[in-house]
C-alpha positions in Angstrom: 25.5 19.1 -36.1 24.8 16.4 -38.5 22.0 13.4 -37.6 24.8 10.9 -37.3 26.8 12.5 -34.4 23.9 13.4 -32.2 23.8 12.3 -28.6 21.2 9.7 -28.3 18.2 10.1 -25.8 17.2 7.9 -23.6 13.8 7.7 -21.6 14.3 4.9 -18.6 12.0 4.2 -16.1 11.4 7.8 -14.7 11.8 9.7 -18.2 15.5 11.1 -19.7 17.4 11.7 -17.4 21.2 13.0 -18.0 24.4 15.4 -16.0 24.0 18.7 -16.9 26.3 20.6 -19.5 27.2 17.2 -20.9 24.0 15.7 -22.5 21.6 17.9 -20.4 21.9 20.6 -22.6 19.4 23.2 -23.8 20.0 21.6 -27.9 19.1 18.2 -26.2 16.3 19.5 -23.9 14.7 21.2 -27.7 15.2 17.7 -29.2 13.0 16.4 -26.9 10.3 19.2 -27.0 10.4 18.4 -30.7 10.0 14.5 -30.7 7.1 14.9 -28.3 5.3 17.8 -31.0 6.0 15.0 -33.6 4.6 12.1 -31.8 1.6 14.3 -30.8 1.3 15.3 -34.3 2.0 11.4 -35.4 -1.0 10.5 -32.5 -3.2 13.7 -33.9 -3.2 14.4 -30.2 -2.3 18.3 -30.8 -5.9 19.8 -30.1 -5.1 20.2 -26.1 -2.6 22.0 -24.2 0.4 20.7 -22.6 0.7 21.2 -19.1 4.9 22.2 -18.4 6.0 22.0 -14.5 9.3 21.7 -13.5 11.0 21.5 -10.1 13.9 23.7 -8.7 17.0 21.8 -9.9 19.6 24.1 -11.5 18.1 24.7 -15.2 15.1 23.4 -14.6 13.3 26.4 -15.2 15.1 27.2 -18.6 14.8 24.5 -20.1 10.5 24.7 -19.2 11.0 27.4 -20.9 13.0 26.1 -23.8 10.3 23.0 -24.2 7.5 25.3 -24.0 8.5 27.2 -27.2 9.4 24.9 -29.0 5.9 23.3 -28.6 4.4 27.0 -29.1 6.5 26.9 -32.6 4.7 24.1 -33.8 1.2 25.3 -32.8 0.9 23.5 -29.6 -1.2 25.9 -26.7 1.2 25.1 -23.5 0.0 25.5 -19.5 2.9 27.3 -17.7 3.4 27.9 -14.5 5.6 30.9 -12.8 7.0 29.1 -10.1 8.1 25.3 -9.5 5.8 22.2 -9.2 5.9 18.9 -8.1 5.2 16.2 -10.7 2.4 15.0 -8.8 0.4 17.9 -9.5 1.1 17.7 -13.4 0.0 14.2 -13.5 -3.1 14.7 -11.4 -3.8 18.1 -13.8 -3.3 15.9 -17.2 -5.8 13.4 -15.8 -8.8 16.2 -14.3 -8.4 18.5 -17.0 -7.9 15.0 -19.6 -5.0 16.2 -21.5 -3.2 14.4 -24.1 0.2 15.7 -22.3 2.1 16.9 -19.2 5.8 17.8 -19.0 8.1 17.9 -16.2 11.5 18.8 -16.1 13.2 17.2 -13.4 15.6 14.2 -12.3 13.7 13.2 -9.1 16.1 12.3 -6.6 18.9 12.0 -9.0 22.1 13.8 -7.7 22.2 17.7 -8.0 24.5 17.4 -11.2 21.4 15.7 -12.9 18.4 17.1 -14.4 15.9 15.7 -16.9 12.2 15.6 -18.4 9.6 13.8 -17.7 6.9 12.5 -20.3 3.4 12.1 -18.5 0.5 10.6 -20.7 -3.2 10.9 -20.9 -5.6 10.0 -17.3 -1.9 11.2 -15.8 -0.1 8.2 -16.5 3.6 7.6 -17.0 4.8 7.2 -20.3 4.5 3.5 -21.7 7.9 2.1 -22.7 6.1 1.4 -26.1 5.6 5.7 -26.3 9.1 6.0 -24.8 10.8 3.7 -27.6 9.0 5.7 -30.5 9.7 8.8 -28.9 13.7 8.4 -28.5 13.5 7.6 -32.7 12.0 10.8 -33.9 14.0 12.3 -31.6 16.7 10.9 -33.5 16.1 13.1 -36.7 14.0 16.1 -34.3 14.6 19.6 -36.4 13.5 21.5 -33.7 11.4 24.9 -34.6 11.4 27.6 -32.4 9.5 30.5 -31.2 10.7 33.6 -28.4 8.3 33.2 -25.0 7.2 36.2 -25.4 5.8 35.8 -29.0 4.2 32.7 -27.9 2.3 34.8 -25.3 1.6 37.5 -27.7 -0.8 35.3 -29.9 -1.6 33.4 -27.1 -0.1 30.1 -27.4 1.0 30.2 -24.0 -1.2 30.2 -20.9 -0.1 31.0 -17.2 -1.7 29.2 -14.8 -2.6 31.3 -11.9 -4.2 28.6 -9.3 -3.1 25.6 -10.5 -2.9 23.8 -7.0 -6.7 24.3 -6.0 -8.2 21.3 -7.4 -4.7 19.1 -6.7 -5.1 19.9 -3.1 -9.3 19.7 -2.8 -9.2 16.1 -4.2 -6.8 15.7 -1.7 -8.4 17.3 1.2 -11.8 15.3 0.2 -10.2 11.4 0.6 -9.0 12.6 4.4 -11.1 12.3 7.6 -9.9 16.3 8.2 -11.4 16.3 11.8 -9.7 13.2 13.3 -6.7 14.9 12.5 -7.7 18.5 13.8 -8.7 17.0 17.2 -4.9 15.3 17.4 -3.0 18.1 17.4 0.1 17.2 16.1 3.4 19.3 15.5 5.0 18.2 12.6 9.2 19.2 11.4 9.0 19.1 7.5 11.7 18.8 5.2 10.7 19.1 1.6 14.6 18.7 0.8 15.0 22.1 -1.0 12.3 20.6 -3.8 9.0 21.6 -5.0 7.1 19.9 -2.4 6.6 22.4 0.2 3.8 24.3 -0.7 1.3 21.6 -1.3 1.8 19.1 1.7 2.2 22.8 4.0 -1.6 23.6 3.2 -2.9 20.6 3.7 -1.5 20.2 6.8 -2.2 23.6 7.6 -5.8 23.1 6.6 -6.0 20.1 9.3 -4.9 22.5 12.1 -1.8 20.9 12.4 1.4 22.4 13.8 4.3 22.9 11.2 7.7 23.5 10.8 9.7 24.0 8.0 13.7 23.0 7.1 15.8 22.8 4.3 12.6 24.9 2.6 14.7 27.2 0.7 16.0 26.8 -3.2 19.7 25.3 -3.7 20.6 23.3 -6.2 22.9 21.6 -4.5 20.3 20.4 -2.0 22.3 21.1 0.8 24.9 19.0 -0.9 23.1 15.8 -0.1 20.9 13.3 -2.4 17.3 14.9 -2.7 15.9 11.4 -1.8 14.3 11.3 1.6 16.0 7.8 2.6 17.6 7.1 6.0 21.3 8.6 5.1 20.0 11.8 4.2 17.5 12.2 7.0 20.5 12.9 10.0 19.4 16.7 10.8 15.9 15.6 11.0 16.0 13.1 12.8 17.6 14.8 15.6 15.6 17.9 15.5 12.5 15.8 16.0 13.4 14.1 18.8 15.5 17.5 20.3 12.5 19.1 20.1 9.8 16.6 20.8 7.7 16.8 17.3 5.5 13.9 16.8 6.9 13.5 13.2 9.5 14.2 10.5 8.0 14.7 6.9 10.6 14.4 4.0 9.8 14.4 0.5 12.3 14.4 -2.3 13.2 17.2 -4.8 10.3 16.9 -7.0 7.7 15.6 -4.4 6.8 11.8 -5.4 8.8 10.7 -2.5 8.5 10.0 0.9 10.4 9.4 4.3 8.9 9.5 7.6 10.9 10.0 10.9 8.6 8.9 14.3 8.8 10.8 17.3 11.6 9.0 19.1 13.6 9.0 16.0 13.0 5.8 14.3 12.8 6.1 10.7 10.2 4.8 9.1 11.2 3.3 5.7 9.5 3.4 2.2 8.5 -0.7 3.0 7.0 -0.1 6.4 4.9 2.8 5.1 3.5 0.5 2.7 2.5 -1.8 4.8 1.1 0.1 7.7 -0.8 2.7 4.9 -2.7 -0.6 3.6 -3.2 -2.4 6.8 -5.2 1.2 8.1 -7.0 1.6 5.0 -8.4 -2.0 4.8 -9.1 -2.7 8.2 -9.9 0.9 9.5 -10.8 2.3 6.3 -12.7 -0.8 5.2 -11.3 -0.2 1.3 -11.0 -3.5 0.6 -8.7 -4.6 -2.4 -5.5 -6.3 -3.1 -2.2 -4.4 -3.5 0.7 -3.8 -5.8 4.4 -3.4 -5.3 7.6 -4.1 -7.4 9.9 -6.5 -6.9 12.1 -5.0 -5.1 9.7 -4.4 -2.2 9.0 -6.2 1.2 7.3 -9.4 1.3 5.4 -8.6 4.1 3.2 -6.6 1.9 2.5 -10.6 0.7 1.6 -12.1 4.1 -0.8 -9.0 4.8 -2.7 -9.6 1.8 -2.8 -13.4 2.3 -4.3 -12.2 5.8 -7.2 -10.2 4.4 -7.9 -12.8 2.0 -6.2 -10.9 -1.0 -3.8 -11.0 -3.0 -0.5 -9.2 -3.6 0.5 -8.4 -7.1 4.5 -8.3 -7.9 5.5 -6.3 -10.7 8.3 -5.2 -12.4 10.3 -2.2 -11.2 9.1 1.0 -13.1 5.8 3.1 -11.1 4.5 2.5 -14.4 3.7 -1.4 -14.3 2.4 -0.3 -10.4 -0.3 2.1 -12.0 -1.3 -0.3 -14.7 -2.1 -3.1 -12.2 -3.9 -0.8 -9.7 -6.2 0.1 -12.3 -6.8 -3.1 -13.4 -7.3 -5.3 -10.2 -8.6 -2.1 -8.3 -6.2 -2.4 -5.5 -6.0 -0.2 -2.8 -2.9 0.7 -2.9 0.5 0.1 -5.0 4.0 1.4 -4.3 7.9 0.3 -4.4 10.5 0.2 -1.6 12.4 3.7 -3.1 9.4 5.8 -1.7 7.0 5.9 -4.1 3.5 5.0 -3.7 -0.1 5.8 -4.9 -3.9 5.4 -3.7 -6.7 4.3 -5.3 -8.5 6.8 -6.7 -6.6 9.9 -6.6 -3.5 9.8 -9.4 -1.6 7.1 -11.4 1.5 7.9 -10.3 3.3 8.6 -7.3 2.4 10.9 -4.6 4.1 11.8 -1.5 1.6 14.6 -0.4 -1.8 12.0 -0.3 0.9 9.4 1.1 2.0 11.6 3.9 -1.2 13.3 4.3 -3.0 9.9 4.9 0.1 8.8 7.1 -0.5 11.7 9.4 -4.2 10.8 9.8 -3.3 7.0 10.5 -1.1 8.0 13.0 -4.0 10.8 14.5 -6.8 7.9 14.2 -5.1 5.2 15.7 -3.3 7.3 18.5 0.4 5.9 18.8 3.2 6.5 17.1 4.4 4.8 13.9 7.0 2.3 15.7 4.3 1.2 17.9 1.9 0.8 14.9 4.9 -1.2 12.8 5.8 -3.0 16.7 2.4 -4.7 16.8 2.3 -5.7 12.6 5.6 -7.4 13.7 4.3 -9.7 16.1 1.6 -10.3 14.2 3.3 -11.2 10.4 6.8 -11.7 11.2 10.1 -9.1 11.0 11.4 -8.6 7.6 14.5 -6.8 7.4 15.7 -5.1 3.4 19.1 -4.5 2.8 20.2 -2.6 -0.5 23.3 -1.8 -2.4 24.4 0.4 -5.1 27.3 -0.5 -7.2 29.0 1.9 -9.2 30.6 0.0 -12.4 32.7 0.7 -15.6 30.5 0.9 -18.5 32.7 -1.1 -20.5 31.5 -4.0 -17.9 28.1 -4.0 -18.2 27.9 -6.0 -20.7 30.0 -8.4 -18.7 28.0 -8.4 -16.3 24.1 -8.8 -17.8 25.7 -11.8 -19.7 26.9 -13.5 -16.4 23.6 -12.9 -14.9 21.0 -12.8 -17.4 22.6 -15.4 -20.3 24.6 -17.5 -18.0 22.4 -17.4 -15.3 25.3 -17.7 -12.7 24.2 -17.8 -8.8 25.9 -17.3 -5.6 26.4 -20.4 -3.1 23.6 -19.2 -0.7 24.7 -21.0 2.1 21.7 -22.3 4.0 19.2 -21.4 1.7 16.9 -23.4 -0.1 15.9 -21.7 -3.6 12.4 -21.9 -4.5 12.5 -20.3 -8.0 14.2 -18.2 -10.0 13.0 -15.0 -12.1 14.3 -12.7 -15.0 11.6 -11.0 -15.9 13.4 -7.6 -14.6 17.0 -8.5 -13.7 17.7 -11.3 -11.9 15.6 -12.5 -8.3 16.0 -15.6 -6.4 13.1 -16.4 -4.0 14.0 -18.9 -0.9 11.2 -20.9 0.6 12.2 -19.0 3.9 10.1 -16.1 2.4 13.4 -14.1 1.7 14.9 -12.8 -1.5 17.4 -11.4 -3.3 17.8 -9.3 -6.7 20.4 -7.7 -9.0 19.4 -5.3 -11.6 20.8 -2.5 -13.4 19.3 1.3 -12.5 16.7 2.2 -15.0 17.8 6.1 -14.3 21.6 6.1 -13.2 25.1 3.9 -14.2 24.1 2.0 -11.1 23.9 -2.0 -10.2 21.2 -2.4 -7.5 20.9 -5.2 -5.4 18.2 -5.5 -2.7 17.7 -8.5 -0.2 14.8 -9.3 2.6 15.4 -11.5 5.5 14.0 -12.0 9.0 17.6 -10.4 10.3 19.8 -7.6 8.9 22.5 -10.2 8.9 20.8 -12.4 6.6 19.9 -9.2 4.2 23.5 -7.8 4.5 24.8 -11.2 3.5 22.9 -12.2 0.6 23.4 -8.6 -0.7 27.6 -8.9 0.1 27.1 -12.5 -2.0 25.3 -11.4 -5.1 27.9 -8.5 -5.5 30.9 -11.3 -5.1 29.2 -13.4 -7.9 29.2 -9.4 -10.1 32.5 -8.9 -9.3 33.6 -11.8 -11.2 32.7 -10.5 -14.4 35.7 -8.4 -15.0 
């Protein structure tokens, strides 16, 4: 195939991303694997190994494979692993064993017919959009090399990692008060969604005496034909299990672990917002980690009036766990996270982690002895009720254009009836803030052909509505 009439690669906000058999392919995946061997080359960063995980999507394991000898054909030592990971563990590996480079194939909690690879960076860091942008050039004009798995082994190129969770889960196990926990007793119903999370947040949990229960633990890559994102649609079975059969909680995580969903004990679900919020509240005030916090702006705003309580402040940030890391480590908050699920701790990883997040939301519930909806019943009274509301839009791609030029060009707004506008923002898509506290913003998906439009207001009417009249204003721009 000549240079000219290659599919282009993309890396958006969570790494490349595409459907299999049509640009996931195994000549793509090898383009990839070589445009990382030349930018490590380009970076002189090929004197450590690169650590390969991959999750349990259909392919996934292939192409780990295809990736790691392509690397082994141009003198790269790889870190494999004979069963799947979640990304959490690459990125906490890359930064305690201070490699230049993890891998992971996966698409998150992309549908089933979606796989792709992930780029993770030294002190296990997503990839920079500066790294990303020089990386999709030479993989413009990649010649891939290529060496048989085997071979690789053979001169020992390849090494297969035999315990590669022990220090993931010790650094975990140290940050949590272990016997708090133990003396609770709780029964927990897990569903790791058919992902790679199981074994991990299973150990822990077993380690803290807890009672567990597995669902949906079994490998299908068609995750049960659902979405492998643990949000309030996909949750159905577990909620009713855990209130059937009287468990204290539902654990979800999504397909490659980084995710998180919680279901309370009399079936509330507990969303990716209010598990930010109660996660920092109990770590400042019972904790006494004391810090600011960081979320993107597409999360709550309640997050805001906490901070304002403690006397800190609440950094907003554009959407991309990336920009979250970065301002963690530099104003040393205690905690930064986004209203998809994601969220990460000060000191443990970069990136996101929905084993420490549900592992610490299991001892906040233990230490402070009620359930989460009582927990998120008394923040309520005492900051106000926020209510999100969220919409994906499925669009032609011929109209994309259309629309970022009604939005971001002519800078078109809705009639919000009622609402006073305090400002305006484009730094990532478009978001209006009303001196109410509420908001509203329209962007376009960094990882599918989505519009998303989220919306915070003190009722789900008012969220509902300002989401229905942002999508009116997009649907003008046929």
């Amino acid at each position: 195939m000549k240079t000219a009439e290659r599919q282009a690669i993309q890396f958006g906000t969570g790494g490349w991303r595409a459907v299999i058999g049509e640009d996931f392919t195994r000549e793509n995946v090898m383009r990839v694997a070589q445009g990382i061997c030349d930018l490590m080359r380009e970076e002189e960063k090929t004197d450590k190994p690169v650590m390969i995980g991959y999750d349990r999507r259909f392919l996934s394991s292939s192409a780990a494979e295809w990736i790691a000898q392509v690397l082994c054909a141009n003198g790269i030592h790889v870190w494999f692993m004979r069963r799947s990971a979640p990304t959490p563990l690459v990125m906490f590996t890359v930064k305690h064993k201070e490699l230049h480079y993890g891998i992971e194939v996966t698409a998150s909690h992309n549908p089933s017919e979606y796989n792709g690879v992930k780029l993770i960076v030294e002190e296990g860091r997503d990839s920079s959009v500066e790294c990303t942008n020089r990386l999709e050039k030479l993989i413009e004009t990649a010649e891939p090399r290529f060496m048989p798995f085997a071979d690789a082994e053979g001169e020992g190129l390849i090494t297969i990692l035999k315990t590669p969770f022990n220090d993931f889960l010790d650094s975990i196990l140290s940050r949590l008060d272990l016997n708090v926990i133990k003396r609770a007793g709780m029964r927990i119903l897990f569903d790791p969604m058919h992902g790679s999370g199981t074994y991990p947040l299973m150990t822990v949990l077993y380690t803290a005496r807890c009672t567990v229960d597995l669902t949906n633990s079994n490998k299908d890559a068609y995750f049960g034909g659902k979405m492998p994102a643990p949000g309030l649609r996909q949750l159905g079975d577990l909620t009713e299990r855990v209130v059937s059969e009287g468990y204290d909680l539902g654990i979800a995580v999504d397909g490659d672990g980084d995710r998180l969903g919680i279901i309370g004990s009399n079936g509330t679900y507990i969303s990716a917002n209010q598990i930010l919020v109660m996660l920092y509240y109990y770590l400042h005030e019972y904790r006494g980690w004391k810090g600011p916090v960081v979320r993107n702006l597409a999360t709550t705003h309640m997050l805001d009036r906490v901070a304002e309580s403690f006397g800190e402040k609440c950094h907003e940030v554009p959407v991309g766990f990336k920009y979250i890391s970065a301002k963690l480590d530099e104003t040393d908050a205690v905690l930064g996270g986004e209203s998809s699920g994601g969220l990460t701790v000060r000191g443990h990883i970069y990136g996101k982690d929905s084993i420490y997040a549900a592992s610490l939301f299991v001892e906040m519930v233990c230490s402070l002895g009620k359930p989460p909806h009582e927990i998120w019943q008394e923040l309520e009274e005492k900051y106000g009720t926020y209510v999100m509301s969220e919409g994906n839009f499925r669009f032609a791609l011929h109209r994309k254009s259309a629309i970022e030029h009604l939005i971001m060009v002519e800078k078109r707004l809705p009639v919000f009836n009622g609402k006073e506008i305090q400002k305006v923002g484009y730094e990532d898509g478009c978001k209006v803030y009303f001196t109410d506290g509420s908001f509203v913003i329209c962007r376009f998906s960094g990882t599918e052909p989505l519009l998303r439009i989220f919306a915070e207001d003190s009722t789900r009417e008012g969220a509902d509505q300002l989401v229905e009249q942002m999508k009116l204003l997009v649907d003008l721009a046929q």
